[in-house]
C-alpha positions in Angstrom: 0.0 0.0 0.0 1.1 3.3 -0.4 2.6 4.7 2.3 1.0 8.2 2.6 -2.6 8.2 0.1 -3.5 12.0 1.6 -2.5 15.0 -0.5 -1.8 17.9 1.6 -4.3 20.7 1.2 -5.7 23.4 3.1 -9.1 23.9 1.9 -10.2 20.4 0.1 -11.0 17.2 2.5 -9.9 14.0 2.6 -8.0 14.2 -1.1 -6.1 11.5 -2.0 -4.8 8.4 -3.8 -6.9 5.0 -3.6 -4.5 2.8 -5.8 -1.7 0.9 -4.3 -4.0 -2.2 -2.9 -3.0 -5.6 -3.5 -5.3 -7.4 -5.4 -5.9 -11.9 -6.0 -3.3 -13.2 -7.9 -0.6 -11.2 -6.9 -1.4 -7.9 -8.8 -1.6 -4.5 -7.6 -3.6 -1.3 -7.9 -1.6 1.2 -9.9 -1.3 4.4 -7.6 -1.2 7.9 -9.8 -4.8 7.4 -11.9 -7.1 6.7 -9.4 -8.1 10.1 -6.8 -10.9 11.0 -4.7 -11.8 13.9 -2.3 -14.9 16.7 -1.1 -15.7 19.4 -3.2 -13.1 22.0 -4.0 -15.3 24.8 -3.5 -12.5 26.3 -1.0 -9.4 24.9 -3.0 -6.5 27.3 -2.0 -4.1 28.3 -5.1 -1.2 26.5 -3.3 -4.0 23.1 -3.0 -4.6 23.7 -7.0 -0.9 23.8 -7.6 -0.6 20.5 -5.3 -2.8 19.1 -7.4 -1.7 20.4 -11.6 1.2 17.6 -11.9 -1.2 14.8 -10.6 -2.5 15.1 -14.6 -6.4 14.7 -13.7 -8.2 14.5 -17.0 -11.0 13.6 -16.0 -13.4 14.7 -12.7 -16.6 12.8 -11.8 -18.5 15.1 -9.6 -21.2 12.6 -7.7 -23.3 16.0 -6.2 -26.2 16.9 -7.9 -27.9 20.2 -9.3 -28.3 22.2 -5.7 -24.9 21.4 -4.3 -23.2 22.2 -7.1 -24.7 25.0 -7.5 -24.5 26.6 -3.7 -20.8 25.1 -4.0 -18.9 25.4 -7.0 -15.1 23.9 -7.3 -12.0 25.5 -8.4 -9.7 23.7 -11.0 -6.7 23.8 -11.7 -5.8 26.8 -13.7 -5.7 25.8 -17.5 -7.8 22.6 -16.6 -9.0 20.7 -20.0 -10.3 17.8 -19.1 -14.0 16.7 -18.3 -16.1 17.1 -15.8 -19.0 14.8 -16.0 -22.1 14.9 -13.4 -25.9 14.4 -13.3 -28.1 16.8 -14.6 -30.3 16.6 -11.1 -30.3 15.7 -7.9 -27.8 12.9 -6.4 -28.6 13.0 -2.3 -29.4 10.0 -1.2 -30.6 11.7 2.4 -33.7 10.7 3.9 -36.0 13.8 3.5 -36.5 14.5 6.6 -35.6 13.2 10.2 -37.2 14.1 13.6 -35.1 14.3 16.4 -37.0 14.7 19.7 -36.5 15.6 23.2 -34.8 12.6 24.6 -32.9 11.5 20.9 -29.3 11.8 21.3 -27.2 14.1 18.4 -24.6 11.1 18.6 -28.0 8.3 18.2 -29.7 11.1 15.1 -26.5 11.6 13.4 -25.9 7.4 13.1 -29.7 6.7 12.3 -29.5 9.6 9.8 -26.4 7.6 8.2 -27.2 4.8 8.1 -30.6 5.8 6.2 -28.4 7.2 3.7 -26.3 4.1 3.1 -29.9 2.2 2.9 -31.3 4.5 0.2 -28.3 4.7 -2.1 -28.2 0.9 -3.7 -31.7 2.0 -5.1 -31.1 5.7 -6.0 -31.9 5.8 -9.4 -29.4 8.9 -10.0 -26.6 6.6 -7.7 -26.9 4.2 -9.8 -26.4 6.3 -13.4 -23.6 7.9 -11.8 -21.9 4.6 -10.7 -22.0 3.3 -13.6 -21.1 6.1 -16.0 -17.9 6.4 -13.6 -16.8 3.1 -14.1 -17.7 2.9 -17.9 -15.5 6.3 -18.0 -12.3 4.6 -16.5 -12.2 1.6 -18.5 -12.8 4.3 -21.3 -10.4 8.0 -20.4 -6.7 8.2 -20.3 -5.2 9.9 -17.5 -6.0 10.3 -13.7 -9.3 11.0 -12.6 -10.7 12.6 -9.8 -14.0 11.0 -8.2 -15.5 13.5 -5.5 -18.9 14.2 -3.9 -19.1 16.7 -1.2 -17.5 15.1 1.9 -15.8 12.5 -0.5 -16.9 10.1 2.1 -20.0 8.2 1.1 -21.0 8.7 -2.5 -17.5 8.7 -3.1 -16.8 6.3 -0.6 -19.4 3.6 -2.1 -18.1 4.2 -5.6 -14.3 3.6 -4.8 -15.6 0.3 -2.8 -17.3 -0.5 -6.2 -13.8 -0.2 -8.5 -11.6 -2.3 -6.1 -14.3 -4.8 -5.4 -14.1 -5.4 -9.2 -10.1 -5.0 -9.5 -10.4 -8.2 -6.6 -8.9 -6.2 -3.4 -10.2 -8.3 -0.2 -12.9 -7.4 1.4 -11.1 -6.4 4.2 -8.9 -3.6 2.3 -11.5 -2.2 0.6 -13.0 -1.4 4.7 -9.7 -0.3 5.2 -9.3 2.2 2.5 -13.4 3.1 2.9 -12.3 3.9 6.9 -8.9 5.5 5.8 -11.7 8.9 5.6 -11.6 8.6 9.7 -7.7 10.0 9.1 -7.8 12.5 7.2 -5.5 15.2 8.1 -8.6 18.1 7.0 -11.5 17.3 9.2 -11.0 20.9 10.4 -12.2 21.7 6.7 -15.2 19.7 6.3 -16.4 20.0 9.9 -15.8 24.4 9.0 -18.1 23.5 6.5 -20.6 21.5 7.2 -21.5 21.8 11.0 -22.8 25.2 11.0 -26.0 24.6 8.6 -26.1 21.1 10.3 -26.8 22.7 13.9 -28.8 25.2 12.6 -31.2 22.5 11.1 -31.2 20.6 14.1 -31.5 23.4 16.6 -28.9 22.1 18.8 -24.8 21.8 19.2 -23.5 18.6 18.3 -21.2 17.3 20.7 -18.0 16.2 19.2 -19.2 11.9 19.2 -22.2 13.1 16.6 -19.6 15.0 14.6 -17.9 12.5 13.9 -20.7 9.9 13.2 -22.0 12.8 10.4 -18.9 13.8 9.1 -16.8 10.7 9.2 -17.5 7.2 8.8 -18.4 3.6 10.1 -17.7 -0.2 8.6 -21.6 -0.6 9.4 -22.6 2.3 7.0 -20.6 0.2 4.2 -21.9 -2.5 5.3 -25.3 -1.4 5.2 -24.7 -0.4 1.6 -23.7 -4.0 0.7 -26.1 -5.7 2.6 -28.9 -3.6 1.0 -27.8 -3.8 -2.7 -26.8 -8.0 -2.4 -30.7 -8.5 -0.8 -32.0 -7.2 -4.1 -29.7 -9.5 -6.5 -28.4 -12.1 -4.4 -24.8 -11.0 -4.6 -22.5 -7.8 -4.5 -21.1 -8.7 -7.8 -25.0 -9.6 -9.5 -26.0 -5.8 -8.1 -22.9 -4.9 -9.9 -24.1 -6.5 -13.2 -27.8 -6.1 -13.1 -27.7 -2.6 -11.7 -24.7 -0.9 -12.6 -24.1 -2.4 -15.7 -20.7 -4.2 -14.9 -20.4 -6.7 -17.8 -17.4 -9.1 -17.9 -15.8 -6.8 -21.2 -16.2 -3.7 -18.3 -14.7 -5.7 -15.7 -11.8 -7.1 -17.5 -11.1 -3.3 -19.1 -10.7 -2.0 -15.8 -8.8 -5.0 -14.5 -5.9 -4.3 -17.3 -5.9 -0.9 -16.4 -5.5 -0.3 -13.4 -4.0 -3.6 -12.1 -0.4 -4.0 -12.5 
């Protein structure tokens, strides 16, 4: 594994490299294509000049219409690539949550999770966006960039999705899913995303619920999988019948970004 996936910025979370897993057989993800990240709506100049050599060419932004809107990224000066995202709404949030007198934030912000990871195997925008990601690897030169706006869960689920298919164990694709908890920028997301959070709520979230909103668990993940294998009897059937994953798409992205 790589030894240090984070890229060091100052207004982008949790940006960073998740190549470099071994795979069955003996193979390894190739580090340097394969990037994820939040939304680079508070990209510094020094973060966009961290990021220029990487050679992105192509960015899948997972938000939809509304967040890109209230949040639109910075690229990297000159930037020529594509930018490919879904002409509506992406969320996968439950519409609305109560949280009453004797919920606690830490209990709300895990429930409120956790019915995120249950709606996304079914979200019909989720699902397009999955697979026009994974049809663009096999598909782009260059590095790409996969972000959402934490570039935690949407993002999350759709790296879990590429190494589950490149065959990294189980256990490493938790591993890199969890690597989120250690991101050096958690300062940055928590700047901005807490604020309108507490405001909805009507209430300070103590630092447990913070964490449970802005980071992430194995049992969200697992959620996710457990969710999408009940409707098709296995991870790798959603992957097919859902997402489109034939066995031409899975062996393109095998001899690309296996070494």
């Amino acid at each position: 594994m790589i030894r240090e996936p984070f890229l060091k910025t100052r207004g982008i979370h949790n940006f960073r490299d998740y190549g470099g897993w071994r795979s069955r057989g003996g193979g390894q993800v190739r580090t340097g294509l394969l990037f994820r990240s939040g939304h680079h709506v508070e990209a510094t100049d020094d973060d966009l000049a961290a990021i220029a050599p990487l050679g992105i060419h192509t960015v899948i932004d997972l938000r939809g219409e509304s967040e890109r809107a209230a949040n639109p990224c910075r690229r990297v000066e000159g930037f020529d690539g594509q930018v490919v995202f879904y002409e509506g709404e992406t969320t996968s949030s439950p519409p609305h949550m109560d949280i009453g007198p004797d919920t606690s934030a830490a209990d709300f912000a895990r429930e409120r999770m956790l019915a995120v990871y249950t709606r996304m195997p079914d979200n019909p925008a989720m699902i397009d966006m999955f697979g026009r990601y994974l049809n663009i690897l096999a598909q782009r030169e260059g590095a790409s960039l996969v972000h959402c706006y934490a570039g935690k869960d949407r993002t999350g689920v759709a790296a879990t999705m590429l190494l589950h298919i490149l065959g990294v164990a189980e256990e490493d694709q938790r591993r890199e899913f969890l690597r989120t908890n250690d991101s050096p920028t958690f300062d940055v997301l928590a700047r901005q995303s807490l604020p309108g959070i507490e405001a909805r709520l009507g209430r300070k979230l103590d630092e447990g619920a913070a964490k449970d909103l802005l980071g992430v668990r194995a049992e969200y993940l697992d959620r996710y999988l457990e969710i999408a294998t009940e409707r098709h009897g296995s991870f790798d059937t959603y992957l097919e019948a859902a997402i489109g994953v034939d066995d031409a798409l899975r062996e393109a992205l095998i001899a690309r970004f296996v070494a």
